[in-house]
DSSP file (Angstrom, degrees, kcal/mol; ACC not computed):
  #  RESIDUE AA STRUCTURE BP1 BP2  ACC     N-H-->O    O-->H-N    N-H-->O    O-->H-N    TCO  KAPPA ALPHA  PHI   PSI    X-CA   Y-CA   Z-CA
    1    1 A X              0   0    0      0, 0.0   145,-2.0     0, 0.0     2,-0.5   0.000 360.0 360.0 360.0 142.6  -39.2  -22.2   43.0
    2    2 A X  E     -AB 125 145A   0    123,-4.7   123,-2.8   143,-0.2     2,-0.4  -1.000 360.0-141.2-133.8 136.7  -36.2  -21.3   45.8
    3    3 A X  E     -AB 124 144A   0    141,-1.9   141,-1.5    -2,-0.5   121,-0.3  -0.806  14.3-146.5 -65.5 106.4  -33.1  -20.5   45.1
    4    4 A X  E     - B   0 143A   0    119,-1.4     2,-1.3    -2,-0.4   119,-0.4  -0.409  25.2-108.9 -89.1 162.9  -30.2  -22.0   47.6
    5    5 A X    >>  -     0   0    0    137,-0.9     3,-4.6   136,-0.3     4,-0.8  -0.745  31.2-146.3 -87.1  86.5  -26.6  -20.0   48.6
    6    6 A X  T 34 S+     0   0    0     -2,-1.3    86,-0.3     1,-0.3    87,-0.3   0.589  95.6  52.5  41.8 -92.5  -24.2  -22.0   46.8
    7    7 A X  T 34 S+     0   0    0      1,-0.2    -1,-0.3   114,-0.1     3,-0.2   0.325  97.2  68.8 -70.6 -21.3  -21.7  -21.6   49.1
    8    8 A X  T <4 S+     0   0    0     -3,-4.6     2,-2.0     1,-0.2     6,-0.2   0.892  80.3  87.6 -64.1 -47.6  -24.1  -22.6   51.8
    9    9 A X     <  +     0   0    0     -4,-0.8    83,-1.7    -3,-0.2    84,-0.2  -0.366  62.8 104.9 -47.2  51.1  -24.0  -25.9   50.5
   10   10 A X     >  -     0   0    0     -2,-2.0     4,-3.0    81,-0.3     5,-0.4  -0.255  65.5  -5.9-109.9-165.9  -20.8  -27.9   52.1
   11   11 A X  H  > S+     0   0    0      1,-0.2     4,-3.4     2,-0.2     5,-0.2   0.479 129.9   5.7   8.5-132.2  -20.2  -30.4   54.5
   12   12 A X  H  > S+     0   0    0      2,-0.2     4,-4.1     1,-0.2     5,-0.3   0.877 135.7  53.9 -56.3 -50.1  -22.8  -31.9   56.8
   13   13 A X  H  > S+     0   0    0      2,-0.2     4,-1.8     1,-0.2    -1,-0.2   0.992 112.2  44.5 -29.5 -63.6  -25.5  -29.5   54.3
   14   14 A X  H >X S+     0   0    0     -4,-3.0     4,-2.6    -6,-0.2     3,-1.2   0.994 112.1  49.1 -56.9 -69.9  -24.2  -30.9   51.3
   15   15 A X  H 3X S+     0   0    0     -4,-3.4     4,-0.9    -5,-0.4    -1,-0.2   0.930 114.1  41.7 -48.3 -44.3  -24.3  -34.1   52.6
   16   16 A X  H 3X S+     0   0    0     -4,-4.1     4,-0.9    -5,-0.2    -1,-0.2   0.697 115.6  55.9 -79.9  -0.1  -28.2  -34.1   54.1
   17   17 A X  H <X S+     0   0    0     -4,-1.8     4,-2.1    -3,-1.2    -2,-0.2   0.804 111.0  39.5 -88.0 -28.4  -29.1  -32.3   50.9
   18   18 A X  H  < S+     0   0    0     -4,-2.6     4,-0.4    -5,-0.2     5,-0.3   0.928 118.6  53.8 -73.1 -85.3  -27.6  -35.3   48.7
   19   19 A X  H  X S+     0   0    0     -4,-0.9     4,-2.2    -5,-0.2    -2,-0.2   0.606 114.0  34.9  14.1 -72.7  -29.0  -37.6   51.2
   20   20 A X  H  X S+     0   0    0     -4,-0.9     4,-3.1     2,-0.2     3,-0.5   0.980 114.0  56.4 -86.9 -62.3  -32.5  -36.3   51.1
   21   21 A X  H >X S+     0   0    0     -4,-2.1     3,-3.2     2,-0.2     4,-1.4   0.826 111.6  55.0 -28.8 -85.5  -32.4  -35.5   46.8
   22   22 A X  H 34 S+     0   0    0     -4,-0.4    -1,-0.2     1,-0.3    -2,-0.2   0.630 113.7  35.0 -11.8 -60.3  -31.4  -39.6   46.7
   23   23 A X  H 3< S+     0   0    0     -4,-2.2    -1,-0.3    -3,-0.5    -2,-0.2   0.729 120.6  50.0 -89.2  -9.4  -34.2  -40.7   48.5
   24   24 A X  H << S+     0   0    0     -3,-3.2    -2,-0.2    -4,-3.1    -3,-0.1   0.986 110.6  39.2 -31.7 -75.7  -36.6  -38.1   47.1
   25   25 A X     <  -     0   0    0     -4,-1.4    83,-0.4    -5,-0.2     3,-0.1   0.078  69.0-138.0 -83.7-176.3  -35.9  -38.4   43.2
   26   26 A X  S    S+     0   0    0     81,-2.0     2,-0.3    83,-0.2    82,-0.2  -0.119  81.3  22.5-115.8  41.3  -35.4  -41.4   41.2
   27   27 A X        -     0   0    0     80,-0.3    80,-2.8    50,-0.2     2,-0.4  -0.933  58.7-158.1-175.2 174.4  -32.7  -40.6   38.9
   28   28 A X  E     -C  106   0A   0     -2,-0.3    48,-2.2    78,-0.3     2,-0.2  -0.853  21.0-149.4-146.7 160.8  -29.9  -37.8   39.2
   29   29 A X  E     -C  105   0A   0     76,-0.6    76,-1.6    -2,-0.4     2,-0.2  -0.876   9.9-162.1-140.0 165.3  -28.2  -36.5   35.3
   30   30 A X  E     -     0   0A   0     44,-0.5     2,-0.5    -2,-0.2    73,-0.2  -0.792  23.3-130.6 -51.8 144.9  -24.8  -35.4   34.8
   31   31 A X  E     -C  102   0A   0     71,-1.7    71,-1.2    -2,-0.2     2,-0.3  -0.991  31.0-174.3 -99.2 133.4  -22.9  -33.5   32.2
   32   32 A X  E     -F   72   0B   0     40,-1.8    40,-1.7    -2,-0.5     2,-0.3  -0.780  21.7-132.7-115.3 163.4  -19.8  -35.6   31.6
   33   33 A X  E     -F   71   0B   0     -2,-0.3     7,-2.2    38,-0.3     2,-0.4  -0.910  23.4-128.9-133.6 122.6  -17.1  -33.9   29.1
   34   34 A X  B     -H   39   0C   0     36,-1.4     5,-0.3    -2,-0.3     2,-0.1  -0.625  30.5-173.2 -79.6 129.8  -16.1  -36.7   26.5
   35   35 A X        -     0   0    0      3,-3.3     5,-0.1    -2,-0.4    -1,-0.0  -0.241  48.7 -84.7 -98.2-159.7  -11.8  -37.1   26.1
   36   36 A X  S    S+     0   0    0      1,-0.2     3,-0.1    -2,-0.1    -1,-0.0   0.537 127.3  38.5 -91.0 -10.3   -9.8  -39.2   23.7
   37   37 A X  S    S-     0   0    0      1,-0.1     2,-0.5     2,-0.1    -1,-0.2   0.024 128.7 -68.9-117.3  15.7  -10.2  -42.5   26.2
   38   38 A X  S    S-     0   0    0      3,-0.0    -3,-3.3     2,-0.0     2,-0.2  -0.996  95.0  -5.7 136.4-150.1  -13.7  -42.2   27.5
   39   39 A X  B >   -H   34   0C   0     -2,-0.5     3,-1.3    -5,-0.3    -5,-0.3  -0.516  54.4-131.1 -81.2 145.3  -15.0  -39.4   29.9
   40   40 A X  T 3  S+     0   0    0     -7,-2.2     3,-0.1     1,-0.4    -6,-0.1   0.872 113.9  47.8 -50.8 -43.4  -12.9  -36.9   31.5
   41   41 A X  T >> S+     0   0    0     -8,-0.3     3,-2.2     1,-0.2     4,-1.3   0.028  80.2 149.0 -88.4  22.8  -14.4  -37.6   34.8
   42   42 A X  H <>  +     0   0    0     -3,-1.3     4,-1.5     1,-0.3     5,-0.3   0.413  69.0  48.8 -17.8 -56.9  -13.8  -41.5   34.1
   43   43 A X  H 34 S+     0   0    0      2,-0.3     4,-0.4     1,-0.3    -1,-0.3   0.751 109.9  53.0 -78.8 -45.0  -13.3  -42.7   37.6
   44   44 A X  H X> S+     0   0    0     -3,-2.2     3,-1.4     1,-0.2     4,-0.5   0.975 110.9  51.2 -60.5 -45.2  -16.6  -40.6   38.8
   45   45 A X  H >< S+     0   0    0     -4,-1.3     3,-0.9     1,-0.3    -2,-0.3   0.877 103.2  52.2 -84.4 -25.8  -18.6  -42.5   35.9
   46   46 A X  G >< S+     0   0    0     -4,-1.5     3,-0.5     1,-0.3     4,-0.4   0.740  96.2  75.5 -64.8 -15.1  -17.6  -46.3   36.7
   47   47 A X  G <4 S+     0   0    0     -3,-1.4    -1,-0.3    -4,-0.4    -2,-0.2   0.934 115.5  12.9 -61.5 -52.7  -18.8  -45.4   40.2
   48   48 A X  G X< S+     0   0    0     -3,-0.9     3,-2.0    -4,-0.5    -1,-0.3  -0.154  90.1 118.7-114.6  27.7  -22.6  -45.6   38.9
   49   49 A X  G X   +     0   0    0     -3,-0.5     3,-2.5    -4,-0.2    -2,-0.1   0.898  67.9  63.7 -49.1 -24.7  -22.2  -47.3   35.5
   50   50 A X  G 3  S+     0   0    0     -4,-0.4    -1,-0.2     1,-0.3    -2,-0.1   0.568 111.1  43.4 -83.6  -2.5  -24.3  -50.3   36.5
   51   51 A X  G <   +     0   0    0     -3,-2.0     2,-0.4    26,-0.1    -1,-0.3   0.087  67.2 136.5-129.5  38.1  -27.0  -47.7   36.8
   52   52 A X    <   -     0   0    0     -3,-2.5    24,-0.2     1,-0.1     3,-0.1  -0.529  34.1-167.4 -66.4 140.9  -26.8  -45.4   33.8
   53   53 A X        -     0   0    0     22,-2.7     2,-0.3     1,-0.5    -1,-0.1   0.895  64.4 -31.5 -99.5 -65.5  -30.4  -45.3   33.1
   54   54 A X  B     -I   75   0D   0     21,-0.5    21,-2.4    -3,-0.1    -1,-0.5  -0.836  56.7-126.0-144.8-161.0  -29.5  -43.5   29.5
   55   55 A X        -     0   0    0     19,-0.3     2,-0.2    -2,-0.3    19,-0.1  -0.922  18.2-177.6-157.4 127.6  -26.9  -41.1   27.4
   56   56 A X        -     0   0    0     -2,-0.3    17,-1.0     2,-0.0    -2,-0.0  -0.602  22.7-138.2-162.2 130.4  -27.2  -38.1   25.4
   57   57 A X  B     +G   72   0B   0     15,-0.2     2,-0.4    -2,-0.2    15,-0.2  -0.183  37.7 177.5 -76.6 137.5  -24.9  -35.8   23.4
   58   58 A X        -     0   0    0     13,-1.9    13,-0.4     1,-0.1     3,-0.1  -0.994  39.6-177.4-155.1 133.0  -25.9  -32.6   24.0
   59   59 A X  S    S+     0   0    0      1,-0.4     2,-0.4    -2,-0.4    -1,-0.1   0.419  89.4  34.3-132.6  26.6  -24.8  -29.4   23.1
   60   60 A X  S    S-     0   0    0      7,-0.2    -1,-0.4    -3,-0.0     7,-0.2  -0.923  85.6-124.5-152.0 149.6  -27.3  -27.7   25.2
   61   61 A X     >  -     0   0    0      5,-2.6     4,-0.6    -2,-0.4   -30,-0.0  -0.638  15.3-145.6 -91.3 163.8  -28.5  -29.1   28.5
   62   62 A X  T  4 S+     0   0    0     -2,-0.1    -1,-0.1     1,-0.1    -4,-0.0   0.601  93.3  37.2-108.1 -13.9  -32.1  -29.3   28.3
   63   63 A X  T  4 S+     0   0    0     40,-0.1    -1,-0.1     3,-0.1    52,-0.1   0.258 127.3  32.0-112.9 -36.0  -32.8  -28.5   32.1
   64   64 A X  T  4 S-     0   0    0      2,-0.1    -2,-0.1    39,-0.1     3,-0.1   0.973  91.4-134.8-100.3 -45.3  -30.0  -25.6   32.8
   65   65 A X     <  +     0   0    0     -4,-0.6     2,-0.4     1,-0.3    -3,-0.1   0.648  54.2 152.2  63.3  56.5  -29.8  -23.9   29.0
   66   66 A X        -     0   0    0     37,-0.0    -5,-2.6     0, 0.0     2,-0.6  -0.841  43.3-133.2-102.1 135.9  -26.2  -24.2   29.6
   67   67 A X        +     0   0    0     -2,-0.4     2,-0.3    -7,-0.2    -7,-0.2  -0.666  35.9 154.0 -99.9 116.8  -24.3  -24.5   26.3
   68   68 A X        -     0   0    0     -2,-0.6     2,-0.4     3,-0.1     3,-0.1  -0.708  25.5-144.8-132.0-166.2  -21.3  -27.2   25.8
   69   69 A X  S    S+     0   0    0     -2,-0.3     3,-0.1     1,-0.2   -10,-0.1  -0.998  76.2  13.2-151.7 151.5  -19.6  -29.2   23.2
   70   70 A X  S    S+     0   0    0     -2,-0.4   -36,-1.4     1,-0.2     2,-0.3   0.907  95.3 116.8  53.3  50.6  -18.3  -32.5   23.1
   71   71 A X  E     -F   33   0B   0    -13,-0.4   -13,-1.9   -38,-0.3     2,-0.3  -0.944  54.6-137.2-156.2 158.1  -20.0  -33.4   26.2
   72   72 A X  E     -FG  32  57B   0    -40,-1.7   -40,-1.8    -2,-0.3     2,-0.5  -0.855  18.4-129.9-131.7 142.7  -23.0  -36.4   27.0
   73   73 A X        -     0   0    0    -17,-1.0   -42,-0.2    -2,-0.3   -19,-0.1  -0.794  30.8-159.3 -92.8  60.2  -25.6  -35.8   29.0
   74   74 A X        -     0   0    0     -2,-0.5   -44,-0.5   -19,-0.1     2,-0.4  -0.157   6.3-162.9 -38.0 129.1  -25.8  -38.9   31.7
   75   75 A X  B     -I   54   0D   0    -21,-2.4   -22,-2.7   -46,-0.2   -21,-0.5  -0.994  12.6-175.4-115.8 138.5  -28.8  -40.2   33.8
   76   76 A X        -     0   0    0    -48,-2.2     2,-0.4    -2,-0.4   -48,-0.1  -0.124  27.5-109.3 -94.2-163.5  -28.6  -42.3   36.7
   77   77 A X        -     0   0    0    -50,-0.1   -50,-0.2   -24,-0.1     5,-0.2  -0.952  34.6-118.9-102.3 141.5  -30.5  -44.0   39.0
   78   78 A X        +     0   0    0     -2,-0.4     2,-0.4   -52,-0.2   -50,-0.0  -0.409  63.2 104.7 -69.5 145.2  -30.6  -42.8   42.6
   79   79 A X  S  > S-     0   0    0     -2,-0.0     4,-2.1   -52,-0.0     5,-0.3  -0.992  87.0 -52.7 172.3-149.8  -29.5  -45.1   44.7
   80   80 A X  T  4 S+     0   0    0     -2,-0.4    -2,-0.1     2,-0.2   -58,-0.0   0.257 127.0  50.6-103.7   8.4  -26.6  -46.1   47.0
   81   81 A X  T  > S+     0   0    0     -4,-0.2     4,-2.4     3,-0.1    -1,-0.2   0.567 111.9  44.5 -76.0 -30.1  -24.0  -45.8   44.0
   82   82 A X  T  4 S+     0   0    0      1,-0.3     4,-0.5    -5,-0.2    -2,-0.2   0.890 118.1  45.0 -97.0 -20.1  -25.0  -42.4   42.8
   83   83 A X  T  < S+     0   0    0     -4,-2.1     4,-0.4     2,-0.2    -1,-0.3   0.638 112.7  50.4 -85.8 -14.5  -25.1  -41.2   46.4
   84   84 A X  T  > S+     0   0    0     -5,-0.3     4,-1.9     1,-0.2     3,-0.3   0.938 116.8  41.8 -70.8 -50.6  -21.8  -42.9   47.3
   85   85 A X  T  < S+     0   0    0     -4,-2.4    -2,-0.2     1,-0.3    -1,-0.2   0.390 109.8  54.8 -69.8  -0.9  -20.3  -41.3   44.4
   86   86 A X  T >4 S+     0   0    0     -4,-0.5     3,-0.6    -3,-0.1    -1,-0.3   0.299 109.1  58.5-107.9 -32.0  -22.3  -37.6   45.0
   87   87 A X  T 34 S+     0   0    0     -4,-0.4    -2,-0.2    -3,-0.3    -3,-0.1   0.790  79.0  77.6 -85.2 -26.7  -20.5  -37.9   48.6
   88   88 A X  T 3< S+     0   0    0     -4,-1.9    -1,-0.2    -5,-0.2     2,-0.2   0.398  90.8  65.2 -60.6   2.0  -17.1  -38.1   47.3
   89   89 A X  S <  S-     0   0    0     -3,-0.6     3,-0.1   -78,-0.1    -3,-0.1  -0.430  74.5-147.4 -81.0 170.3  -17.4  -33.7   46.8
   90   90 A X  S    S+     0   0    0      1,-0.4     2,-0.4    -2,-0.2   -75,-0.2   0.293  76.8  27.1-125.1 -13.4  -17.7  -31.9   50.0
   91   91 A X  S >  S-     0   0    0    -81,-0.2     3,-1.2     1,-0.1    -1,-0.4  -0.974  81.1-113.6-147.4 172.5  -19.7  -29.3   48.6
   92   92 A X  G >  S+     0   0    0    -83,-1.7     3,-1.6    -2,-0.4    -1,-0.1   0.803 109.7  70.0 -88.4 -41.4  -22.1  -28.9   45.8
   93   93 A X  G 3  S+     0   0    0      1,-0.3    -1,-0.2   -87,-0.3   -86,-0.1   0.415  82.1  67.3 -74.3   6.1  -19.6  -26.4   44.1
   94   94 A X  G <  S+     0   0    0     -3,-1.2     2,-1.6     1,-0.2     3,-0.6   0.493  81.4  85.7 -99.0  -9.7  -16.8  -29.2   43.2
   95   95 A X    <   +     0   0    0     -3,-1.6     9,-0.4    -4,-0.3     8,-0.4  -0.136  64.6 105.2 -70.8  48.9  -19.9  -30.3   40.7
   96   96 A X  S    S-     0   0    0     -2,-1.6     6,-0.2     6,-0.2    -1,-0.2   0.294 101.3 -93.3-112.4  -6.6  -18.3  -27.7   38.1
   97   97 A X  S    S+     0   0    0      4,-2.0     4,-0.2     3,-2.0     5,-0.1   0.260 110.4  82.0 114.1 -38.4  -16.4  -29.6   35.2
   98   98 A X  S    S-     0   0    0      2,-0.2     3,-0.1     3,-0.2    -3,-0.1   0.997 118.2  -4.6 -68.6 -77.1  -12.8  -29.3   37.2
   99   99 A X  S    S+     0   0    0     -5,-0.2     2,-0.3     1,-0.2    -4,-0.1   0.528 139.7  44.7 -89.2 -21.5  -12.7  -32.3   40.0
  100  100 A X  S    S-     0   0    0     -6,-0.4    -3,-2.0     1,-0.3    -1,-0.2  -0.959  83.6-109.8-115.1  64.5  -16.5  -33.2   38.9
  101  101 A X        -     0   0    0     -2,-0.3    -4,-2.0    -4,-0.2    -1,-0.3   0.295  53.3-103.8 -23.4-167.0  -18.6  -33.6   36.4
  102  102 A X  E    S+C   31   0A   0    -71,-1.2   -71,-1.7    -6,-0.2    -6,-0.2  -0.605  70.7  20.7-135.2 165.8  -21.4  -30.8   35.9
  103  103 A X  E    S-     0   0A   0     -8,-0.4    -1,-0.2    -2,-0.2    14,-0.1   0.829  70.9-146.7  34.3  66.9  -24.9  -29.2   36.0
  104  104 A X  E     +     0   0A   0     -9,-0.4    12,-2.2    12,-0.3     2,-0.2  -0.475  24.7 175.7 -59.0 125.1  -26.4  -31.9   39.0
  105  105 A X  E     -CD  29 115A   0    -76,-1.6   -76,-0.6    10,-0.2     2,-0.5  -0.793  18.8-170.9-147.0 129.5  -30.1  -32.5   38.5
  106  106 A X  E     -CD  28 114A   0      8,-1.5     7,-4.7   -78,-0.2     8,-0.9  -0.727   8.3-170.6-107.8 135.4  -32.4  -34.8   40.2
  107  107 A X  E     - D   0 112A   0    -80,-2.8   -81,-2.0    -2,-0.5     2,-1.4  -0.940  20.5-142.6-129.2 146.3  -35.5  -35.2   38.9
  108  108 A X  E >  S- D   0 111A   0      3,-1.2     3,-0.7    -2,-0.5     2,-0.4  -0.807  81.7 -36.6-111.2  71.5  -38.4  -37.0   40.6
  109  109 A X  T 3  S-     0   0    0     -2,-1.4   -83,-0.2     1,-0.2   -84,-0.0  -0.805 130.3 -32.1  97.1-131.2  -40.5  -39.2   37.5
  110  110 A X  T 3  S+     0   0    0     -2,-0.4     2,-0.8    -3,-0.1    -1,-0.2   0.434 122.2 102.0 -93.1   3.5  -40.0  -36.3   34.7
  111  111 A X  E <   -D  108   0A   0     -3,-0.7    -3,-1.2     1,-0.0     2,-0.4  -0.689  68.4-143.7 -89.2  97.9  -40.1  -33.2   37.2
  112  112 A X  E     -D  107   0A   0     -2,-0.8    -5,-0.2    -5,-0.2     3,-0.2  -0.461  21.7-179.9 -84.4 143.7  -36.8  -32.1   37.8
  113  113 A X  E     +     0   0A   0     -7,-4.7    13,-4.6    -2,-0.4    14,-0.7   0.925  68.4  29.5-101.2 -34.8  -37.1  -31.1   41.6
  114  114 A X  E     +DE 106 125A   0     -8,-0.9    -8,-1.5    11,-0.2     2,-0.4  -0.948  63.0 175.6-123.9 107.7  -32.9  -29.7   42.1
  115  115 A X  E     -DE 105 124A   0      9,-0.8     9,-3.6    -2,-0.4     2,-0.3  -0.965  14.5-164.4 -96.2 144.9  -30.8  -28.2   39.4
  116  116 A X  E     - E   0 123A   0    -12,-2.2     2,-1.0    -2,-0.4   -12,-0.3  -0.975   5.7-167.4 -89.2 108.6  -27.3  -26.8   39.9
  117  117 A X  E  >> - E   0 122A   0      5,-5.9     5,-3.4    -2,-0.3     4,-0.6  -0.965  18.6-173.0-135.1 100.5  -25.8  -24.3   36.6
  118  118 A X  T >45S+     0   0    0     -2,-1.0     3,-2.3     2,-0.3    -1,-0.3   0.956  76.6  61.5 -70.9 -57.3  -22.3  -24.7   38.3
  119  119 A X  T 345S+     0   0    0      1,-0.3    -1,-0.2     2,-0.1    -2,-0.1   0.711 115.7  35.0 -70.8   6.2  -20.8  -21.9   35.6
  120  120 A X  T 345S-     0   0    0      2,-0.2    -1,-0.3     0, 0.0    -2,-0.3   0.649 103.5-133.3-124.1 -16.3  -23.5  -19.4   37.2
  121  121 A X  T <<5 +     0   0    0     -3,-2.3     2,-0.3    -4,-0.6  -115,-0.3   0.919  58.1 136.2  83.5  43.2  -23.3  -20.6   40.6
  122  122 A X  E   < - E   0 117A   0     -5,-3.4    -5,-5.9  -117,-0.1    -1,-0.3  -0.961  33.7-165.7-140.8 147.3  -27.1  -20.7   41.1
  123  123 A X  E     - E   0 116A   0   -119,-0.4  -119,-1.4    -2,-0.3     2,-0.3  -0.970   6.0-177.7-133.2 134.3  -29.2  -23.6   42.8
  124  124 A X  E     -AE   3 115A   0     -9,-3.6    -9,-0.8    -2,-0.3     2,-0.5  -0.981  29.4-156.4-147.7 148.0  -32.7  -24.1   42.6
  125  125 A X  E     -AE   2 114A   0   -123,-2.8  -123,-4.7    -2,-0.3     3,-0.4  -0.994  29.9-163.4-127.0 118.6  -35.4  -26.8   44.2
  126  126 A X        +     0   0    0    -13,-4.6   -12,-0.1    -2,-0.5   -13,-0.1   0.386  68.3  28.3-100.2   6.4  -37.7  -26.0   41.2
  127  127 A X  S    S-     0   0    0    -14,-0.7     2,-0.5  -125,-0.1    -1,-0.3  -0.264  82.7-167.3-152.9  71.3  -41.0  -27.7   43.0
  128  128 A X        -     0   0    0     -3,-0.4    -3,-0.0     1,-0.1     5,-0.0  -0.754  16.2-146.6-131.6-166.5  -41.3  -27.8   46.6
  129  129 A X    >>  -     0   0    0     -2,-0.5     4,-1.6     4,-0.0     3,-0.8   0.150  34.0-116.4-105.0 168.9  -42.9  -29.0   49.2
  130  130 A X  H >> S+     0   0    0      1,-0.2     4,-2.2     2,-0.2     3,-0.6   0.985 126.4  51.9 -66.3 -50.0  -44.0  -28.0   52.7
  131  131 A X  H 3> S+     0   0    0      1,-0.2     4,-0.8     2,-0.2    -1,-0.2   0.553 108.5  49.0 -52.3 -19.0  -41.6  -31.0   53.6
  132  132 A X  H <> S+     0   0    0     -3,-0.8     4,-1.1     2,-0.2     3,-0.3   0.977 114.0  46.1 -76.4 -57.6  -38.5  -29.4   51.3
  133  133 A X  H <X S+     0   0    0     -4,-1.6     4,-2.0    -3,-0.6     5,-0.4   0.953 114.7  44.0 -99.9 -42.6  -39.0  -26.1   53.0
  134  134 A X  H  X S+     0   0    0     -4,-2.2     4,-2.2     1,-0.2    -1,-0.4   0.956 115.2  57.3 -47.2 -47.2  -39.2  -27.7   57.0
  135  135 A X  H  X S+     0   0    0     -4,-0.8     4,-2.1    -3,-0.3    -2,-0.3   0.927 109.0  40.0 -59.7 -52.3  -36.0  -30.0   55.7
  136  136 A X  H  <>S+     0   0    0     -4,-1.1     5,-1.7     1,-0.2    -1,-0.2   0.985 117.4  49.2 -66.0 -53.4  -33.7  -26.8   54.8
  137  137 A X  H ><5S+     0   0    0     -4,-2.0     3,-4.4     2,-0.3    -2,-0.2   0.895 108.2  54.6 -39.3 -72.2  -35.0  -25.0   58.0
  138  138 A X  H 3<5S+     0   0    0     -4,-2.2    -1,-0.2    -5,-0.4    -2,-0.2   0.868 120.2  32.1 -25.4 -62.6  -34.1  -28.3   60.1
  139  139 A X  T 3<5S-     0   0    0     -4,-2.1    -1,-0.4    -3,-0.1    -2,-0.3   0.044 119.2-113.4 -92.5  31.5  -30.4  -28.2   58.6
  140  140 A X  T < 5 +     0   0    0     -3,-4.4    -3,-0.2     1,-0.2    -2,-0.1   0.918  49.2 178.8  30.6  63.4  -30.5  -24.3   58.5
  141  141 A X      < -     0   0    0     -5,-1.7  -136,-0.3    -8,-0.2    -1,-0.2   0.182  26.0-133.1 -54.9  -1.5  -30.4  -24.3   54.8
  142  142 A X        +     0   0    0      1,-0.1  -137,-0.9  -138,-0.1     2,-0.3   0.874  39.2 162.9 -45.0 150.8  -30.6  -20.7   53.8
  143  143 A X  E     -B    4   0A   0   -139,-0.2     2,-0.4  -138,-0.0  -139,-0.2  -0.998  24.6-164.1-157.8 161.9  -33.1  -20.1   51.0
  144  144 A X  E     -B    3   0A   0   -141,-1.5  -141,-1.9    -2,-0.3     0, 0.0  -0.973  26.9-115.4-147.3 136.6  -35.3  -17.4   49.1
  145  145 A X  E     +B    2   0A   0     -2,-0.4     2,-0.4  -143,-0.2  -143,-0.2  -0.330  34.1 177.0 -61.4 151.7  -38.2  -17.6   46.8
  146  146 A X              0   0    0   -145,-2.0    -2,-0.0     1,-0.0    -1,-0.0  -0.983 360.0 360.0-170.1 161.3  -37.8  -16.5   43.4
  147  147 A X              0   0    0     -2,-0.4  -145,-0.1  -145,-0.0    -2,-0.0   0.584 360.0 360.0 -83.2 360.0  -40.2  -16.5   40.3
């Protein structure tokens, strides 16, 4: 597993890191925060409704073991909504709950390959490949291994 900087993750990064997750993985989750009309983020989630893959109320994410309430646990499908709508941030760190929904994970079949646990500021590509590590290097990713 490696650990990314955070804060490394902006612009043109952010963007070939969404980029590359998209055509990696096939499906991406959200935490979305439930209101009194719908979702909080509303606007974000029409963006990919036509590919929610499923929904589940969660009051722990099952991937981060970040604890919420009153909040749904989305999955998408990758594809050219959830990456239009994953380009609409400029950095990985507006995926926090504020501007954003929360706790980004792409998983590839049942393997989740990137999580984000926004309230801790930590980023992980939890299996990769010779091809992950040459991709960060390419866009001068910074990264470090960690158990």
């Amino acid at each position: 597993m490696i650990e990314l900087n955070e804060n490394d993750i902006k612009g043109k990064k952010y963007q070939a890191l969404i980029n590359s997750a998209n055509h990696k993985c096939d499906s991406v989750s959200l935490v979305f925060e439930r209101g009194e009309d719908g979702y909080i983020h509303e606007s974000i989630f029409q963006m990919v409704a036509c590919d929610l893959i499923k929904n589940v109320s969660i009051s722990l994410h099952p991937n981060t073991g970040t604890d919420f309430s009153d909040s749904e646990l989305l999955y998408f499908k990758c594809g050219n909504n959830s990456k239009s709508m994953l380009l609409k941030a400029f950095s990985i760190s507006e995926w926090n709950g504020q501007n954003f929904p929360e706790e980004m994970c792409f998983y590839s079949g049942d393997i989740v390959w990137l999580k984000y646990i926004s309230h801790e500021h930590m980023l992980f590509i939890t299996e990769e490949s010779e091809m992950d590590i040459e991709f960060l290097n390419v866009h001068k990713i910074a990264f470090h291994y960690t158990m």
